[in-house]
C-alpha positions in Angstrom: -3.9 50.4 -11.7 -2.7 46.4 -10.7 -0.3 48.2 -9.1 -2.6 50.4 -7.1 -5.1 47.8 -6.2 -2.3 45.3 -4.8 -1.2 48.2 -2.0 -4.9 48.7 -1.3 -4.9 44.7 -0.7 -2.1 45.3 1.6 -3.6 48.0 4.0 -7.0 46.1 4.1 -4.4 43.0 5.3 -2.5 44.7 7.7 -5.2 47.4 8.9 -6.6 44.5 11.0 -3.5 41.9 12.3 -6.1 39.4 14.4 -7.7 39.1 11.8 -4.9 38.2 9.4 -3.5 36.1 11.8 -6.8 33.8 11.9 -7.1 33.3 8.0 -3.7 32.5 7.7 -3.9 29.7 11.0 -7.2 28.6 9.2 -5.2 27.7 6.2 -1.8 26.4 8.0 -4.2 23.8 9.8 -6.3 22.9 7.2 -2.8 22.1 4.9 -1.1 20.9 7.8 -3.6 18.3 8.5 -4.0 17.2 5.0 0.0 16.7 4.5 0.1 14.8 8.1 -3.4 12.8 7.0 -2.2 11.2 3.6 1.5 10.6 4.9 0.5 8.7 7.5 -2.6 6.5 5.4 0.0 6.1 2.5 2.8 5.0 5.4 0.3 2.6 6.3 -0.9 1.4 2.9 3.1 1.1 2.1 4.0 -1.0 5.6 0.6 -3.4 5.2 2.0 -3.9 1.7 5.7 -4.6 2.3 4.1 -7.1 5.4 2.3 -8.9 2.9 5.0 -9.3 0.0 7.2 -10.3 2.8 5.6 -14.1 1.8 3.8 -13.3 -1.0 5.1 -12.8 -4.8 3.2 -10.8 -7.3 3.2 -13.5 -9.8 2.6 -17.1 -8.5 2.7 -19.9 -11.6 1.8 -23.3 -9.8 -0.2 -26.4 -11.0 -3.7 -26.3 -9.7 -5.5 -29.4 -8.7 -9.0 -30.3 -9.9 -11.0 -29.3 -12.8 -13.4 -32.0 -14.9 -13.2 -35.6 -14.0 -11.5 -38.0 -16.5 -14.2 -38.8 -19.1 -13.8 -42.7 -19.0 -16.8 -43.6 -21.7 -17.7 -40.7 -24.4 -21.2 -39.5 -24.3 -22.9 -40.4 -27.7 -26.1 -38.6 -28.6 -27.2 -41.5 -31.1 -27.9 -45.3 -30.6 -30.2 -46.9 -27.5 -27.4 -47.7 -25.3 -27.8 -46.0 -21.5 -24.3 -45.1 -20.1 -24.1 -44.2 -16.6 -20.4 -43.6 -14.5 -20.9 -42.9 -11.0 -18.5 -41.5 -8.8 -16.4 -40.3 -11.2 -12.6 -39.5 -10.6 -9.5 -37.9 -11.4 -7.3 -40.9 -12.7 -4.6 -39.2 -14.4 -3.0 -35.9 -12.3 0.5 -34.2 -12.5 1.1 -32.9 -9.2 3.5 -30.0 -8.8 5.3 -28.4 -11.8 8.1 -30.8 -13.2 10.2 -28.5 -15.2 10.4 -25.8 -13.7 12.8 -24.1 -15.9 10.7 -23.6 -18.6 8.4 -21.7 -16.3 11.8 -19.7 -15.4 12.9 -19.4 -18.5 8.9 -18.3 -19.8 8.8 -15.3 -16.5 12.7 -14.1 -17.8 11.8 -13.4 -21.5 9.1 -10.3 -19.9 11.3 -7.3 -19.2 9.0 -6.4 -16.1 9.9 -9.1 -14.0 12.8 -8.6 -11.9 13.0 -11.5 -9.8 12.2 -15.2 -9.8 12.2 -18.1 -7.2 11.3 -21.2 -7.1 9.5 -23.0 -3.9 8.5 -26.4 -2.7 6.2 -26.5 -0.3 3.9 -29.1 1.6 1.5 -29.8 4.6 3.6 -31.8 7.2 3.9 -32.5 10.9 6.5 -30.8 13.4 7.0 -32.8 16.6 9.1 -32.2 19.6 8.4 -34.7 22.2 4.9 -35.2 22.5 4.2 -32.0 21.1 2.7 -32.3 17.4 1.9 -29.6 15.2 1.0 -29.1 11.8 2.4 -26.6 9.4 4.0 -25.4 6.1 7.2 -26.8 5.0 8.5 -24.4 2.2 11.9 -25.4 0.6 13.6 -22.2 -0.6 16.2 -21.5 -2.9 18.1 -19.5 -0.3 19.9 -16.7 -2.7 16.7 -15.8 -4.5 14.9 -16.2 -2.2 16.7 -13.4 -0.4 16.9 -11.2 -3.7 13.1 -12.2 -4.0 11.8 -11.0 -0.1 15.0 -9.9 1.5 13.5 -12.7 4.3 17.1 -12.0 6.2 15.6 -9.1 7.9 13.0 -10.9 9.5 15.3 -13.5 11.1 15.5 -12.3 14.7 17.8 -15.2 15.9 20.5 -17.6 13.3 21.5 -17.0 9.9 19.5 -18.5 7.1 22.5 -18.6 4.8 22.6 -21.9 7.2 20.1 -24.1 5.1 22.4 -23.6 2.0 25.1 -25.3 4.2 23.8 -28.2 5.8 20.9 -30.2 4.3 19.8 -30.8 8.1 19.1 -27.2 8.8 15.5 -25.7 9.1 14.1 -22.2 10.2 11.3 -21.9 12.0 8.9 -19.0 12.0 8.9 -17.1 16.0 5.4 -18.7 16.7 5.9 -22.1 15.7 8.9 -22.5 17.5 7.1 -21.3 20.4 4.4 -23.8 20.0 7.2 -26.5 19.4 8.5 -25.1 22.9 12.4 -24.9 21.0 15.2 -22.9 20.2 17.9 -22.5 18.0 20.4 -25.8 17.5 17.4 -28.1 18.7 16.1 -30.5 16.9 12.8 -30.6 15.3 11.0 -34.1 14.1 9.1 -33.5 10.3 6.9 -36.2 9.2 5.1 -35.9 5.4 1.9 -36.4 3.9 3.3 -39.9 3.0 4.6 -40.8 6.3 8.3 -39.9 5.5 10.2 -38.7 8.8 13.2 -36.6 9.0 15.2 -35.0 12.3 15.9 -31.1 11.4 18.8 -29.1 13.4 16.8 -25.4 14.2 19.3 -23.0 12.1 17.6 -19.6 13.0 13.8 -18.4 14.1 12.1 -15.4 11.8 9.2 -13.0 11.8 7.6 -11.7 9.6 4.4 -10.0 11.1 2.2 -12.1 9.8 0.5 -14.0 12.5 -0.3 -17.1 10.5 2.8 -17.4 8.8 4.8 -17.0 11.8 2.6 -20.0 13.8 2.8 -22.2 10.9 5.7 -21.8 8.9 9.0 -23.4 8.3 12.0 -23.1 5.6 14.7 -25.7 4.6 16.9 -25.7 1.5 15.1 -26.7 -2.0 17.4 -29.5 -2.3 16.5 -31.2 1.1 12.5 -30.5 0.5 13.3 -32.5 -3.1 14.9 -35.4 -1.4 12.7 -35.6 1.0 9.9 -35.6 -1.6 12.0 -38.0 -3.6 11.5 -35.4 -6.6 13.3 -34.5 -9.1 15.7 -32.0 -9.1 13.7 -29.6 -11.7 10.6 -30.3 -9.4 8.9 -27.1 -7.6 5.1 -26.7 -6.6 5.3 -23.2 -7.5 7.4 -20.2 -9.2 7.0 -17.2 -7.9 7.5 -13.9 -9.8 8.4 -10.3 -8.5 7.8 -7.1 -11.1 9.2 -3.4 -10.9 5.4 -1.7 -10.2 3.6 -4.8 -8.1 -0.1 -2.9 -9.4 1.0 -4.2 -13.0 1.1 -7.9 -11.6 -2.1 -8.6 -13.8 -1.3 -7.0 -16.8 2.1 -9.1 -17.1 0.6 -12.3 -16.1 -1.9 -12.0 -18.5 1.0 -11.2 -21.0 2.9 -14.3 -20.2 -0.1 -16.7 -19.6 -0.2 -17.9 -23.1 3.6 -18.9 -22.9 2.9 -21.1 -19.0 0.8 -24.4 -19.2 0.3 -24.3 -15.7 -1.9 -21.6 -13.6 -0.6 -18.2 -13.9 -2.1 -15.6 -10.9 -1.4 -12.1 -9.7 -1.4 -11.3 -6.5 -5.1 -8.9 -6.9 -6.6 -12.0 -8.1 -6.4 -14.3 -4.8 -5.8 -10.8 -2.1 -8.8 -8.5 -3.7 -9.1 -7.2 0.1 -5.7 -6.0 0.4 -5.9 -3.6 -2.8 -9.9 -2.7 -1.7 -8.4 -1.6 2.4 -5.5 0.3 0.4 -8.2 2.3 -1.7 -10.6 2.8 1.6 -8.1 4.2 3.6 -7.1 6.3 0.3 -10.4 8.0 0.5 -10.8 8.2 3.9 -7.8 10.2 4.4 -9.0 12.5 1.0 -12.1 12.9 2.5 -10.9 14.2 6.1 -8.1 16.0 4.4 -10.3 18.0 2.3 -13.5 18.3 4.9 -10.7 20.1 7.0 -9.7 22.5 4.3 -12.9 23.0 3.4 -13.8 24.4 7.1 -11.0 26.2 6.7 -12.1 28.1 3.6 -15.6 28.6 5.4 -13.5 30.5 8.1 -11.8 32.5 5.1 -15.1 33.0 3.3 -16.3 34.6 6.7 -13.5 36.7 7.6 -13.8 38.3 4.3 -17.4 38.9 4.0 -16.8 40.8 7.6 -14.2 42.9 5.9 -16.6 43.6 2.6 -19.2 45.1 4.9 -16.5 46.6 7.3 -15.0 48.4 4.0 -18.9 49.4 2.4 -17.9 52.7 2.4 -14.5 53.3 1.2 -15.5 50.7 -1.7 -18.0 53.2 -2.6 -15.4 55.8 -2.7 -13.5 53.9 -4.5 -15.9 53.0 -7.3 -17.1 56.5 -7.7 -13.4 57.6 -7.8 -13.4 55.4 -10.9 -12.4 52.1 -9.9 -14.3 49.5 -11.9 -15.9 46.2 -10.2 -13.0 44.1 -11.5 -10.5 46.4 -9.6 -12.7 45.7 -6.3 -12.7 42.2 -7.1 -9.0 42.0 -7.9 -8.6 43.7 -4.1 -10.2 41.1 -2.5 -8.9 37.9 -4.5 -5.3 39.6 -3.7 -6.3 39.7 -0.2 -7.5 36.1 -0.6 -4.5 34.6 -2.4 -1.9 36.4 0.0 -3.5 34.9 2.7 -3.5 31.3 1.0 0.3 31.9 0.0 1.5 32.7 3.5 -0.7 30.0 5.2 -0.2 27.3 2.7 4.0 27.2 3.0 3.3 27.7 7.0 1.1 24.8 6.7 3.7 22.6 4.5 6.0 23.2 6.6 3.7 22.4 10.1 2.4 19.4 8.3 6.0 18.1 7.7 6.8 18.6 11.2 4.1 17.2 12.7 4.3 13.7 10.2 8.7 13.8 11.4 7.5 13.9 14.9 5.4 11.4 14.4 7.4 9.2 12.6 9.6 8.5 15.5 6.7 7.4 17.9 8.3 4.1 18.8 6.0 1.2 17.5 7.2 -2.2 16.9 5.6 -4.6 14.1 7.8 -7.0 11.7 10.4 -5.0 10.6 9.0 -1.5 11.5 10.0 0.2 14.8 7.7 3.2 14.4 4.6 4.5 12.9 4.7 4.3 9.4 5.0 7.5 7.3 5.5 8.5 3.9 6.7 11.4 2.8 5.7 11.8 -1.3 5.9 15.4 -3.4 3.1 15.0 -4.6 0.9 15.3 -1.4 2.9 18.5 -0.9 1.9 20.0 -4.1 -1.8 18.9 -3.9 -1.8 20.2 -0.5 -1.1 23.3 -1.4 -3.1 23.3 -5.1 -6.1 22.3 -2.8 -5.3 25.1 -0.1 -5.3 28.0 -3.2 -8.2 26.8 -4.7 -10.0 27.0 -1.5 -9.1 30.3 -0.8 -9.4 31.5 -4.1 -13.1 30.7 -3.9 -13.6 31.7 -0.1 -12.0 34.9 -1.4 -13.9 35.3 -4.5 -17.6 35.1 -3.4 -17.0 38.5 -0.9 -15.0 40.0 -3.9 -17.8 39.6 -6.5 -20.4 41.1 -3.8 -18.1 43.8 -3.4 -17.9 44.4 -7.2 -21.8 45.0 -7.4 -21.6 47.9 -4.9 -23.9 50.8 -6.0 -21.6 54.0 -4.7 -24.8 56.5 -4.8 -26.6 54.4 -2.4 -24.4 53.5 -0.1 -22.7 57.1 0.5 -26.4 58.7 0.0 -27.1 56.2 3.1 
């Protein structure tokens, strides 16, 4: 009988081609659209995440400032003397972290974190003539530094191997240089928080798509930021911390926090805005995705009910031929589900297209030179899980009206 009621699917498919032809286009641009839709949001969650981490670590351990003034004269409940201080102050503050190797050595001994840097940095002064600007000074420790960001591919002019070589050398970020009105081999004029000058050699310009960074920062060698300091050679304001999966940056901080003296932060806990756009777009994209597959099933649904009603008769005929309502509802649901199968793989394969075309749309930002897309199974197979269920229902609420078809009356008529 299965056998029987898929051919009599089959004719009520082919019997009417236009038809056919619409449900299955229905489909293929419903699951088209949804593969393009979350390729494209999740290529654009992934490139506003890389442009973030270009600067920013997952885990940052670094000494924070403040907290409860010194208590100079303890507060006793008992006795009639009045104590009063006013304007009270920090007196005693260690700023920076000192050792920073125990902070390295505390980041290694948690098998999720995968790479490790250390950084000085400081508010100074770039001048270049009579031009004065201020800015971040960050000293790097160029190797992993590189391992850590990979900042070599946003140099667009030197090498930055360069500040390893010469403790002269300095890199200037593309809008900073521009503000500084130099070049690479000019020299740049640094002046510190304490007054301390120094004459820098430009060794390269970068870019990293931030805006901000770009107009405001500047690397030289770790070494050079020390001296210049006059730190010790241990010294670093922070240690920064990269892990395999960057959305378990608060569950290892929190795991190694109890072995770190000094402030220990995930990336979520200072950028909650990044993750929250990430999740928006998410749902956007979900919500378009399955609004347009939705419609799509509507047009399914309708096509269907037009053939129920179209087909009145020879259901009756085939009911009072013996055919129970489950056969009548199996006939339809076939018809449904071929019509899912053949428009879902037309529409994987139409939505794949369309995200490659797109894809190559020239678009320059940071490192990226055209629109961002990601191409992940699993949107595939939800495309397509989405695109049967739809049908499946579409199909099914013809197919059970169908089912309750009373043969006498509708021959009798």
């Amino acid at each position: 009988m299965a056998n029987v009621n898929t051919k009599i699917s089959w004719v009520h498919l082919t019997s009417k081609i236009r038809q056919l032809i619409v449900a299955v286009l229905s489909v293929t641009f419903g699951i088209s659209m949804y593969i393009f839709m979350n390729s494209f949001m999740n290529g654009v969650n992934g490139a506003q995440t890389e442009i973030t981490f270009t600067t920013m670590a997952h885990i940052r351990v670094y000494n924070e400032q403040g907290g409860e003034p010194t208590i100079l004269i303890p507060q006793d409940s008992g006795g009639d003397t009045l104590r009063s201080v006013s304007n009270a102050r920090h007196i005693s503050y260690t700023e920076g972290i000192r050792n920073a190797q125990e902070v390295v050595q505390a980041l290694q001994n948690n098998k999720e974190v995968v790479n490790i840097t250390e950084q000085v940095n400081q508010n100074v002064f770039f001048r270049n003539g009579v031009t004065k600007v201020s800015g971040t000074l960050s000293g790097i420790d160029v190797t992993n530094e590189i391992r850590m960001f990979n900042t070599v591919q946003y140099m667009t002019e030197g090498d930055l191997n360069e500040l390893e070589r010469r403790s002269d050398a300095i890199v200037l970020g593309t809008g900073l240089a521009a503000k500084l009105s130099v070049s690479v081999r000019d020299n740049v004029t640094l002046t510190t928080s304490d007054g301390v000058s120094k004459i820098l050699k430009v060794a390269g310009l970068m870019q990293t798509g931030t805006g901000n960074v770009d107009k405001t920062r500047a690397l030289i060698s770790i070494n050079t930021a020390r001296q210049l300091l006059s730190k010790n050679k241990s010294y670093a304001t922070e240690v920064l911390a990269n892990i395999g999966d960057y959305n378990k940056a608060k569950a290892v901080a929190g795991a190694v926090r109890p072995d770190i003296r000094y402030t220990t932060e995930a990336w979520q806990e200072g950028n909650g805005q990044l993750e929250s756009a990430n999740t928006l777009r998410d749902i956007i994209a979900i919500a378009v995705s399955l609004t347009i597959l939705i419609v799509a099933g509507f047009g399914i649904y309708n096509i269907m009910n037009m053939t129920v009603n179209e087909k009145m008769r020879e259901i009756a005929i085939l009911k009072a031929m013996g055919f129970e309502g489950r056969d009548i509802v199996q006939i339809f649901l076939v018809q449904s589900v071929i019509i899912g199968l053949i428009g879902g793989f037309v529409g994987l394969l139409l939505g794949f297209i369309i995200a490659s075309i797109v894809d190559r749309i020239p678009f320059k930002i940071a490192s990226f030179d055209t629109l961002p897309i990601s191409y992940l199974p699993a949107d595939y197979i939800l495309a397509m899980v989405f695109g049967l269920i739809i049908t499946f229902v579409a199909g099914y609420l013809p197919a059970r009206k169908a089912s309750k078809v009373d043969p006498v009356e509708i021959l009798r008529g």
